[in-house]
N, C-alpha and C positions, 0 to 999 in steps of 0.2 A: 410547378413541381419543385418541391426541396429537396436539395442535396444535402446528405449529411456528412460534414467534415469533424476525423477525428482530431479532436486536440493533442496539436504534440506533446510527449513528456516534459519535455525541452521548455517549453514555452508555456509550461503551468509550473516549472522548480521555479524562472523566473520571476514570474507572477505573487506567486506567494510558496518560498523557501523556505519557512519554518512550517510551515503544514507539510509541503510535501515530503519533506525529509522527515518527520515523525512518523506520517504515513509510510512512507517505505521503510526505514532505516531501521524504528524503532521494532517492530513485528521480525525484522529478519533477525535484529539482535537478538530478542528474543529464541527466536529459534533455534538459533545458532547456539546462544548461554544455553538451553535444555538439551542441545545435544551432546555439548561439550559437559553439561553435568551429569546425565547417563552416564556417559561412556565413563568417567571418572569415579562415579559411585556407584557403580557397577548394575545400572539398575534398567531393565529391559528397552531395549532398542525400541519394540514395539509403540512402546508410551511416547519417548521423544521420537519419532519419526512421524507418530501422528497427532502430537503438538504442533509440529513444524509445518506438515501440511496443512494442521489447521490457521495458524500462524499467517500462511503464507498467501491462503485463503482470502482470511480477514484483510491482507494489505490489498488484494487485486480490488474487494471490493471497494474497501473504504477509499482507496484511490481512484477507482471509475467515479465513487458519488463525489469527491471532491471535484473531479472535473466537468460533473454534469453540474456542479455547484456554481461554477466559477465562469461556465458559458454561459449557465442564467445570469448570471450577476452582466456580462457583457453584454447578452442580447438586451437587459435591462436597461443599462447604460445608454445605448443607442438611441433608444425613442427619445 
């Protein structure tokens, strides 16, 4: 029977720090920059709020496959 253990955050920023950090940082900036330009140029809530969620979306995923990435690589390593 396998158990499946989640990969810490923690211990994938480690691992490889300039991927995770573009992966989370870069999509929140994003989000962040479009809501902050809405609200600034006065142009509907609706559009940046669901840029952001989609945004926000895009970081949960592309960070899950990073770290399904990164335990292959390690269960790889092992054999």
């Amino acid at each position: 029977m396998s158990v499946r253990q989640s990969l810490p955050l923690v211990e994938l920023f480690r691992a490889t720090p300039a991927t995770s950090c573009l992966l989370t940082l870069g999509p929140l900036a994003l989000a962040l920059g479009q809501l902050l330009n809405s609200y600034l140029n006065g142009v509907s809530p609706v559009v940046a709020i669901g840029f952001a969620v989609v945004m926000l979306g895009f970081a949960a995923v592309a960070m899950s496959h990073h770290a399904a990435e990164y335990r292959l690589e390690r269960l790889e390593s092992e054999w």
